[in-house]
N, C-alpha and C positions, 0 to 999 in steps of 0.2 A: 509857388502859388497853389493854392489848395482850392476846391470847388465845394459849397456846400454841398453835403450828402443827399438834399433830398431831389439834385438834379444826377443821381447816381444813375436810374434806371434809364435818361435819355444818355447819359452819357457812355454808357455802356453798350446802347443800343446803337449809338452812330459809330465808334470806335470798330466794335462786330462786321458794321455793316463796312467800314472799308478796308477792315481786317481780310473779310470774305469777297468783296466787286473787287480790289484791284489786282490781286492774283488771277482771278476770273478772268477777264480783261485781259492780262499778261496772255496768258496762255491760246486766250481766243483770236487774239493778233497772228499769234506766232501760225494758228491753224489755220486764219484764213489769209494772213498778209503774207508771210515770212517775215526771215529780219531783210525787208527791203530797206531803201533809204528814207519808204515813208513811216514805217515802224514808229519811229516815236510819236512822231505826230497820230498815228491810227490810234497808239497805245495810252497816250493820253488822253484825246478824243472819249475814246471807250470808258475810261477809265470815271471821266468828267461822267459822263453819262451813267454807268454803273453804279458809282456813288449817291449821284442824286436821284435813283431811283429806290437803290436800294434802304440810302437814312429814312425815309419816310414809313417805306414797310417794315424795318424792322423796328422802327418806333409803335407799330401794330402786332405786327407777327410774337415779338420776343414776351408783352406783355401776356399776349391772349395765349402763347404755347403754354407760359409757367400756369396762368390759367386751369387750360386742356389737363394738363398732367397733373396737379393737385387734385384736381376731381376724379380721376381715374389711379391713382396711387395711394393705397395705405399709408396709414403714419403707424 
């Protein structure tokens, strides 16, 4: 299954963004939960939450950086 290209830029943008919350997430459990027996459930929990904070902004952030950087970088 192929996805037309010109939903490239969102799909690259939520992809990133769970690329980067669910390691997040991982690691943020382990700091404040351990691997207790509630671990999975915290880890998902987080994880839910991560993600659905994070597709939103990076459907913001990722446009507006490439943005930011073309105005301040030489061609």
């Amino acid at each position: 299954m192929k996805i037309n290209k010109k939903y490239k830029g969102i799909i690259f943008s939520c992809i990133a963004a769970i690329l980067i919350s669910v390691p997040i997430a991982f690691f943020m459990v382990i700091i404040n939960v351990g691997f207790t027996k509630d671990f999975l459930k915290a880890f998902l929990n987080s994880s839910l939450v991560g993600v659905g904070i994070s597709i939103p902004l990076a459907n913001i952030a990722i446009p507006l950086t490439e943005k930011i950087v073309n105005k301040i970088i030489e061609d």
